[in-house]
C-alpha positions as CSV (number, residue, x, y, z in Angstrom):
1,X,0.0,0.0,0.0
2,X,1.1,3.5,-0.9
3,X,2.9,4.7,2.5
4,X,1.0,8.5,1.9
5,X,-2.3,6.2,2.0
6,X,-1.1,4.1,4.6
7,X,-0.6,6.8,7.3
8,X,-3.9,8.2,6.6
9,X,-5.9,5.1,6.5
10,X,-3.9,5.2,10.6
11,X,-4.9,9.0,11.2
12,X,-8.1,8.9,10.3
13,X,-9.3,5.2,12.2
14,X,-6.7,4.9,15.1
15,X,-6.6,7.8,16.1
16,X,-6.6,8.6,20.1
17,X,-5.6,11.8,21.3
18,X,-8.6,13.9,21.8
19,X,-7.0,16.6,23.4
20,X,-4.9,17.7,20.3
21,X,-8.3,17.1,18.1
22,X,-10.3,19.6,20.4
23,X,-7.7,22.4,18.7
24,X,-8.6,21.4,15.2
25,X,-10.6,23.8,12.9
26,X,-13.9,22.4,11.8
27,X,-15.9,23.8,8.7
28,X,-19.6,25.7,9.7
29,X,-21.2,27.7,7.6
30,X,-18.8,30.0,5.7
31,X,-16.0,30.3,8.8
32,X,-13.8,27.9,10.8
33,X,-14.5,26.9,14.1
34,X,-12.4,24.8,17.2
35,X,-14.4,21.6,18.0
36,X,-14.7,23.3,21.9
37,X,-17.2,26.1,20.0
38,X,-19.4,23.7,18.7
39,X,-21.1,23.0,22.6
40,X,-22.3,19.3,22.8
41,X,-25.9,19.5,22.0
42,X,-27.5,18.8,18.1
43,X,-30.5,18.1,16.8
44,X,-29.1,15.6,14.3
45,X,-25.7,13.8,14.5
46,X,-25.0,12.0,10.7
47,X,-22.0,10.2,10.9
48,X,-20.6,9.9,7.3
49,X,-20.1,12.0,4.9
50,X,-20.4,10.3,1.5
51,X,-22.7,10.5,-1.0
52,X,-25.7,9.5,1.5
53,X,-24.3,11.2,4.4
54,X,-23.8,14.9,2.8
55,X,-27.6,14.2,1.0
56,X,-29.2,13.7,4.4
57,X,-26.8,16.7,5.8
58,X,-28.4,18.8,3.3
59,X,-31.6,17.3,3.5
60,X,-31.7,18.3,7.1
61,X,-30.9,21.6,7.1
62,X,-33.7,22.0,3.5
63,X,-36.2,20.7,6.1
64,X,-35.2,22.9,8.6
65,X,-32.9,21.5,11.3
66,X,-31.1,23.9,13.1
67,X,-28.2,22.6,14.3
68,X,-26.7,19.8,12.7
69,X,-23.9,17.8,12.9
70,X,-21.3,15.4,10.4
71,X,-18.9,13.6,11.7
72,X,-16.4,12.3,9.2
73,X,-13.5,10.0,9.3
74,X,-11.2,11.5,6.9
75,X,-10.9,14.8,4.7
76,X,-14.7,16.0,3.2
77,X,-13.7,15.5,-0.1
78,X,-11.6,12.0,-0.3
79,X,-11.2,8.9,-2.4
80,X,-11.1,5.8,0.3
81,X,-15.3,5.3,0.1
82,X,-17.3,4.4,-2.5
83,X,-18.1,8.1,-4.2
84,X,-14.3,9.4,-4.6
85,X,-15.0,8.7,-8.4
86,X,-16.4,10.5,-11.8
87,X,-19.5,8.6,-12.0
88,X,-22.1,6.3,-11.5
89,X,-24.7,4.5,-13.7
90,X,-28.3,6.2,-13.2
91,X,-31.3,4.6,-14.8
92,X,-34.7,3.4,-14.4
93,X,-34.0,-0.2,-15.2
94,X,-34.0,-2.4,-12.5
95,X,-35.4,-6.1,-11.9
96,X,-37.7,-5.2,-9.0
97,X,-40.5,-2.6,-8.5
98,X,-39.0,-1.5,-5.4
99,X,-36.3,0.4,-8.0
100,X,-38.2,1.5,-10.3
101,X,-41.0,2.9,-7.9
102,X,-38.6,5.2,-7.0
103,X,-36.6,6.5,-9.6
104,X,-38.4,8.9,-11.0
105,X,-38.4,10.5,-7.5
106,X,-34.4,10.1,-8.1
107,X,-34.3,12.0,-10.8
108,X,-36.3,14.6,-9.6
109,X,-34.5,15.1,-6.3
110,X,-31.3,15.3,-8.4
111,X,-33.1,17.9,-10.7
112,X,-34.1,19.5,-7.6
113,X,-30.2,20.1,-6.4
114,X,-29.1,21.0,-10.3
115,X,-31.2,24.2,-10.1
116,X,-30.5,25.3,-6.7
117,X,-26.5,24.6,-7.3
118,X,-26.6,25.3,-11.0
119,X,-23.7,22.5,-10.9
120,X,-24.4,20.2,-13.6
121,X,-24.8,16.4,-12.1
122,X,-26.8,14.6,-14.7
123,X,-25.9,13.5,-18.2
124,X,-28.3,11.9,-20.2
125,X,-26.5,9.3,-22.4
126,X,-29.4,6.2,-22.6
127,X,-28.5,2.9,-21.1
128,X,-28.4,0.1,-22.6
129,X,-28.7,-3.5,-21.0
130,X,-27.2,-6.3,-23.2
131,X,-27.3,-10.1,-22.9
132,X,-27.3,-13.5,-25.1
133,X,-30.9,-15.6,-25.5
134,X,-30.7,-18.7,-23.5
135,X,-28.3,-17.4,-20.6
136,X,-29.1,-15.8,-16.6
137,X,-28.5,-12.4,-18.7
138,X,-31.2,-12.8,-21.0
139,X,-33.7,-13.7,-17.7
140,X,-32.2,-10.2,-16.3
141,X,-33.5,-8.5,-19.4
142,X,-36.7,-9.8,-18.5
143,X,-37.5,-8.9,-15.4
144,X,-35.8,-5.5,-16.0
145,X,-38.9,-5.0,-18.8
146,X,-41.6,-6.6,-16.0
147,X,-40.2,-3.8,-13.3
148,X,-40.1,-1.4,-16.5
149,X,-43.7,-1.9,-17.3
150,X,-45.0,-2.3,-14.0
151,X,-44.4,1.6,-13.3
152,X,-44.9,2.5,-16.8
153,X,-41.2,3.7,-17.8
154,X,-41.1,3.6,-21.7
155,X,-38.1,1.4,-23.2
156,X,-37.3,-0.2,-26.7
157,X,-36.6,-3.9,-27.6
158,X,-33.3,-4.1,-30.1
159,X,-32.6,-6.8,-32.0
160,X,-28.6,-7.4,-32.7
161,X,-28.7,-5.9,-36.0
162,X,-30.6,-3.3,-34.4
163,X,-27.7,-2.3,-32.0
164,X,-25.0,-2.9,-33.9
165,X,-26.6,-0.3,-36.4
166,X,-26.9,2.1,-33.4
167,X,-23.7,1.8,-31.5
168,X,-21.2,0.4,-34.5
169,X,-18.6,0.6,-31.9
170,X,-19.9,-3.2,-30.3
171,X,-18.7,-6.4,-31.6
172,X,-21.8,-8.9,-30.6
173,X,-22.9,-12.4,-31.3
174,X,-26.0,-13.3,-33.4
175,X,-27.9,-14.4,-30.5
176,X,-27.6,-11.0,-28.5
177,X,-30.3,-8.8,-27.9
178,X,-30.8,-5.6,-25.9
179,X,-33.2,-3.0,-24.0
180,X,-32.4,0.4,-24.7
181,X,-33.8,3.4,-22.0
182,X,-33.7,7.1,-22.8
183,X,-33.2,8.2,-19.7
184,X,-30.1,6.3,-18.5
185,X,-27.2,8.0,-18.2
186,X,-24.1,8.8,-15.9
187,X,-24.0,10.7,-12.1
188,X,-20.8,12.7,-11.5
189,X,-21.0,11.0,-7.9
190,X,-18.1,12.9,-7.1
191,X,-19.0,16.3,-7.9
192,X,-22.4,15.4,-6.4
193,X,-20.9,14.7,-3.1
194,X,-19.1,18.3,-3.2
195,X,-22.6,20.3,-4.0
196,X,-24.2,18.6,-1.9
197,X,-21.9,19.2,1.1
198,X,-21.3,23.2,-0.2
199,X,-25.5,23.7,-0.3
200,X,-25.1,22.3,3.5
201,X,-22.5,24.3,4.8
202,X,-24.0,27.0,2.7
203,X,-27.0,26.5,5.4
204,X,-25.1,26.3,8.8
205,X,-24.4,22.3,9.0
206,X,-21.6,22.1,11.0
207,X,-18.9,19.0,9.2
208,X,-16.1,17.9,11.9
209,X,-13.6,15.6,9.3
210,X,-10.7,13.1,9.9
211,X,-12.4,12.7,13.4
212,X,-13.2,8.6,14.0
213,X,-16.4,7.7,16.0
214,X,-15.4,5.1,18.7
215,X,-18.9,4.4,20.2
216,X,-22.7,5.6,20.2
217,X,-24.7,5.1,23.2
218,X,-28.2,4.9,21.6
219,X,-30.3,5.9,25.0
220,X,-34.4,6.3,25.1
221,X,-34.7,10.0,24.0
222,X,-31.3,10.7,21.9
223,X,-27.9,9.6,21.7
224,X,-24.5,10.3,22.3
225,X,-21.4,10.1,20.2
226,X,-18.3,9.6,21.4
227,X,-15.8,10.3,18.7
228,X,-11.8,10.8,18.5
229,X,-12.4,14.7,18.9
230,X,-14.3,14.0,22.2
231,X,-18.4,13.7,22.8
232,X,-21.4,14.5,21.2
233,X,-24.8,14.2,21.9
234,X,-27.9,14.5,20.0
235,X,-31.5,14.3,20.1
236,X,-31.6,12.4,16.4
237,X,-28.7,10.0,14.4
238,X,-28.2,8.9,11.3
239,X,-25.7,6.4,10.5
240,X,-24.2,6.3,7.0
241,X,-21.0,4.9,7.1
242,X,-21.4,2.8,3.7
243,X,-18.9,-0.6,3.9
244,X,-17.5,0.8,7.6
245,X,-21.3,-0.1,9.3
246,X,-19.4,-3.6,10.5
247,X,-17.5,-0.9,12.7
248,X,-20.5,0.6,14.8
249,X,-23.3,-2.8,14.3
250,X,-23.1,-3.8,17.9
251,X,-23.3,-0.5,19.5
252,X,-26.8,-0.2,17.3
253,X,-27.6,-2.9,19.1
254,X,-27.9,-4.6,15.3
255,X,-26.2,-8.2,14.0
256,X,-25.9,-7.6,10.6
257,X,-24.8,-9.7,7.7
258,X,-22.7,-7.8,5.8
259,X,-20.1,-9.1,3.3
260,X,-17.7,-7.3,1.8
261,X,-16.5,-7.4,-1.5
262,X,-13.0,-5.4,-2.9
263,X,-14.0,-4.1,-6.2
264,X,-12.3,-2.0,-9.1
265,X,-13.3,0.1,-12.3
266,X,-10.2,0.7,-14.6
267,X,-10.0,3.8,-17.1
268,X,-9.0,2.7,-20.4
269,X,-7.1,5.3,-22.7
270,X,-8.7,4.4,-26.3
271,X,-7.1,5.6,-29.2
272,X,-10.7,6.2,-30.6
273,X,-11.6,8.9,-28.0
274,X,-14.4,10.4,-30.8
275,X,-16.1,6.9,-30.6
276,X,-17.2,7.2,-27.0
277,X,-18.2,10.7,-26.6
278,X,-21.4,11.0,-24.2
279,X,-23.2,12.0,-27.4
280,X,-22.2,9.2,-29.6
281,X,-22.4,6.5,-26.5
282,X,-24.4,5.4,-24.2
283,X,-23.8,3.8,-20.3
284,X,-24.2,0.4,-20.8
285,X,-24.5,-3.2,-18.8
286,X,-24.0,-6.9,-20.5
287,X,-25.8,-9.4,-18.6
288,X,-24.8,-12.9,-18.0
289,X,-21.2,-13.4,-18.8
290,X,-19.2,-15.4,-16.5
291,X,-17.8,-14.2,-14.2
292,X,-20.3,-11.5,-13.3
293,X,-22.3,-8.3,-15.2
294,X,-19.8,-6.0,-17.0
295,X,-20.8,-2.0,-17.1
296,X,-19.0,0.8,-18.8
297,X,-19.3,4.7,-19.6
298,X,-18.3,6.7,-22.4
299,X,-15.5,9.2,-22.2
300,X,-15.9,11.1,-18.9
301,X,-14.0,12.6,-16.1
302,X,-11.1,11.2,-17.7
303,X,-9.9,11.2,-21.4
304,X,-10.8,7.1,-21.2
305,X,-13.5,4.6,-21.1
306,X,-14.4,3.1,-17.8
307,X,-15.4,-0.5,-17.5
308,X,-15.9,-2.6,-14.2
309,X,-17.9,-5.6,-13.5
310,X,-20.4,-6.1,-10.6
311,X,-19.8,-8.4,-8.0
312,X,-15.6,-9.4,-8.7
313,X,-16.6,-11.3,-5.6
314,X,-13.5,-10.6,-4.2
315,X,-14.9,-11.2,-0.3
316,X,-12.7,-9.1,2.7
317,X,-12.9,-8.6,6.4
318,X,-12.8,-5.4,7.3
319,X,-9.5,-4.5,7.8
320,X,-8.3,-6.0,4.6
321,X,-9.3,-3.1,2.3
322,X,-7.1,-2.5,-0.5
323,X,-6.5,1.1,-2.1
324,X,-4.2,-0.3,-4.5
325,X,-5.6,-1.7,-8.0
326,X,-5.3,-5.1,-9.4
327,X,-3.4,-5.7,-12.7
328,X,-4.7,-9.0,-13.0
329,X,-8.4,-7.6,-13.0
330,X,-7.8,-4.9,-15.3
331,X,-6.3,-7.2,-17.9
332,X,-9.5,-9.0,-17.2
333,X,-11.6,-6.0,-17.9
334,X,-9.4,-4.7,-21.2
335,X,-10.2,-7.9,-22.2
336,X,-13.8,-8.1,-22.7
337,X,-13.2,-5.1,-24.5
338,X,-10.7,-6.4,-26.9
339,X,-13.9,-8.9,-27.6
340,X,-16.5,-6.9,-27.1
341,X,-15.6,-3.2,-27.9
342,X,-12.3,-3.1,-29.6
343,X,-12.3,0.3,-30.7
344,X,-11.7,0.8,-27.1
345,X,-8.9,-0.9,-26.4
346,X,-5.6,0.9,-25.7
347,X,-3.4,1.2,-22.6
348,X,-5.2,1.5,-19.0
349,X,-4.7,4.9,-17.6
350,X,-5.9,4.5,-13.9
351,X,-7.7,2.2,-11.7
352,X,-10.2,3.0,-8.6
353,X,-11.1,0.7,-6.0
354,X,-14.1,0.6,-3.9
355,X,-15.8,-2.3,-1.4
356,X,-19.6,-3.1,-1.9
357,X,-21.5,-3.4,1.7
358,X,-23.9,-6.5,0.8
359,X,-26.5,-7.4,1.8
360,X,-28.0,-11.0,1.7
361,X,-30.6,-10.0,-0.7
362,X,-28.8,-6.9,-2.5
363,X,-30.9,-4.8,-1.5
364,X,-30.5,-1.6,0.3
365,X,-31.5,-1.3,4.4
366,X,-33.1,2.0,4.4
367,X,-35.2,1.9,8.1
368,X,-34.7,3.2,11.6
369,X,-33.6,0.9,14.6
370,X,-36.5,-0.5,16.2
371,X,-37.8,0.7,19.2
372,X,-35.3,3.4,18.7
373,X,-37.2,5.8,15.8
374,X,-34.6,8.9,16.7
375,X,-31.5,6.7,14.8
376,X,-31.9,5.7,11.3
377,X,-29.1,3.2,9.3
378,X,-28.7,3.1,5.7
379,X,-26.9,0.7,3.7
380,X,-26.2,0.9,0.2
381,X,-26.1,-2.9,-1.1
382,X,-23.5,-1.8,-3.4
383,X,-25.4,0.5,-5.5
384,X,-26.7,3.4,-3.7
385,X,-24.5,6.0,-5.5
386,X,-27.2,7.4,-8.2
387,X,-30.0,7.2,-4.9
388,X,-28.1,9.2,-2.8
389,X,-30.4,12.7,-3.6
390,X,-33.5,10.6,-2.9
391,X,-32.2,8.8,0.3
392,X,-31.2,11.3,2.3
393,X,-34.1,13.1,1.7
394,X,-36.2,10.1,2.9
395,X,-32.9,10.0,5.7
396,X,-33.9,13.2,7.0
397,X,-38.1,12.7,6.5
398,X,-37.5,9.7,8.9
399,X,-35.4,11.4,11.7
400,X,-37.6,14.7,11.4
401,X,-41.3,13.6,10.6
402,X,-40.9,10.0,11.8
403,X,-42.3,9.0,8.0
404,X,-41.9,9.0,4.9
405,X,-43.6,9.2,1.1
406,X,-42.2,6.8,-0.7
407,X,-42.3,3.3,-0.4
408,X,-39.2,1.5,1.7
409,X,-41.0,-1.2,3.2
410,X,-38.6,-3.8,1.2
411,X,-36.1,-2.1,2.9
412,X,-36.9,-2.8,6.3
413,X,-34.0,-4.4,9.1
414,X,-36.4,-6.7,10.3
415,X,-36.8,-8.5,7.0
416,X,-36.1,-12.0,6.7
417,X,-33.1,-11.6,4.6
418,X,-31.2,-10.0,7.6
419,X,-32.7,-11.7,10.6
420,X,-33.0,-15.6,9.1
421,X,-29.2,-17.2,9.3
422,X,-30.7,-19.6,6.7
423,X,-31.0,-17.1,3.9
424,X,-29.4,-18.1,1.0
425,X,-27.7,-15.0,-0.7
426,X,-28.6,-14.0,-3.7
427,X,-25.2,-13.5,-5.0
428,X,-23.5,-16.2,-3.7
């Protein structure tokens, strides 16, 4: 591991000297401020400050929370979690209603934080979801157009003539065939991440960063924090650590079965950079190959395609993270494209790592601790990235209103996948 890397991984999750901490300036608002200012009671502690944990910041202080406080283990804008990178895949095409009932809300909260940031988050490339007849992939496809119908989100069948006319760029079987949605496209997760924490601050959230919680004491009216820059209590928490939640599971009074899986994109410097403009190229998935479901962009972010498959299944504990890439997997990866998309191919430029919190079932927990409603727990599955607008906004409904519009019930802590041992999971 690089050694720069190394020592922070140490700062930001050993660290035991709150004393020197109490000194540190912490961003409020538009000045600095010593963590002895900031007094000990909040309305809302969020601890994380990701993609989900700066949307439910936000969130917060949009619904009107007055004093609210992130707690963040390293810098506010880093690259160790799962939204350091350019972008994420964001579509309506799922294989359960429990997706696509709430995507168009998705796009709409994402909208919502466009206009008051004027940053641009969204581009619109269509998505397009491949697979051969007779394979898993092709029974992906269908069940992507059941959930698609279901809530009434248009899409078109394509034949293999039919995409390669389309995208000439893809080398396909005969026996390939494809959906194509018009509103897929990619989430610049990272910029995301930095609006959303920039609208918050913008509204008096106070964020206390490279500061490592070592215990909650979840108590009948509030809770208190106890953290490497001393204590904090609040009367509300919201816990949004993404694949870190093994860390603070048992003071939530929660077992939880979470695996972890070490998993890597790789940016691909094509020599054919005109071929994969966002215009000319959509975001795209191919179901069913072995060895898992292989996803890609078009040129963004960097001057490279990125490609990465879901679920490497490379399974960790938790203190076997990797921020160094794997060779071997991006050879892996440069080779579908040498088969699949060989205009692409050319020398990789980068690789990112990241580790997928799963769950049993795949599916996100979204849900407040029972008998505690004051603490909520969200974990991402995976793919939370392109929800992250939505989800804190139900985040903060839950810990503020004690409800929510939109359908989570799927998303519950008490379902069967988490609390039946005998659960088989889905992507074993």
């Amino acid at each position: 591991m690089n050694a720069d890397i190394a020592t922070l991984l140490d700062e930001g999750r050993h660290r035991r000297h709150p004393e020197r901490e109490r000194s540190r300036p912490v961003a409020r608002g538009d000045r600095k401020v010593n963590a002895d200012e900031m007094g000990s009671g909040y309305s809302h502690i969020v601890i994380g400050a990701g993609a989900i944990g700066s949307a439910t910041a936000y969130a917060l202080a949009d619904a009107g929370a007055d004093r609210v406080l992130v707690i963040e283990q390293f810098d506010l804008i880093h690259g160790f979690g799962s939204s350091g990178d350019h972008s994420r895949i964001i579509r309506h095409a799922y294989q359960s209603t429990d997706y696509t009932g709430l995507t168009p809300a998705m796009f709409r909260a994402w909208e919502t934080i466009e206009n008051r940031s004027g940053c641009k988050l969204y581009t619109r490339t269509g998505g397009l979801d491949l697979a051969q007849t007779g394979t898993p992939g092709e029974d992906v496809l269908y069940s992507y157009k059941a959930a698609l119908d279901a809530r009434s989100h248009p899409y078109e069948n394509l034949t293999v003539d039919e995409i390669r006319a389309r995208y000439p760029q893809w080398r396909l079987d005969d026996d390939v065939v494809g959906i194509f949605q018009q509103d897929g496209g990619l989430l610049d997760i990272r910029r995301a991440v930095s609006t959303m924490t920039s609208l918050a601050l913008s509204a008096g959230v106070t964020f206390l960063p490279r500061t490592t919680v070592t215990g909650i004491d979840v108590r009948d009216r509030g809770v208190s924090v106890s953290t490497s820059a001393g204590a904090f209590d609040a009367d509300n928490l919201v816990v949004a650590v993404g694949s870190w939640i093994q860390d603070l599971t048992a003071d939530l009074g929660l077992d939880l079965p979470i695996t972890l899986s070490q998993e890597q994109v790789t940016y691909v410097a094509t020599p054919q950079l005109n071929a994969f403009r966002p215009e000319d190229f959509p975001v795209w998935l191919y179901h069913g190959e072995a060895y898992g479901d292989f996803y890609g962009f078009p040129v963004y972010g960097e001057a490279a395609i990125k490609i990465g498959r879901d679920m490497r299944a490379h399974f960790i504990e938790r203190d076997q993270r990797r921020f160094d890439p794997d060779a071997e997997e991006a050879a892996y990866l440069v080779e579908f494209l040498r088969r699949h998309l060989p205009d692409g191919v050319g020398p990789v430029l980068m690789s990112r790592t990241c580790v997928y919190d799963l769950t049993p079932d795949r599916d996100f927990i979204l849900d407040t601790l029972p008998g505690s409603p004051h603490v909520a727990v969200f974990v991402g599955a995976g793919h939370a990235g392109k929800f992250a607008a939505l989800v804190g906004s139900i985040l903060a409904d839950l810990v503020t209103a004690g409800a929510t519009e939109h359908e989570i019930s799927p998303f519950q802590i008490t379902r069967a996948a988490l609390t039946d041992r005998g659960f088989h999971p889905v992507w074993a």
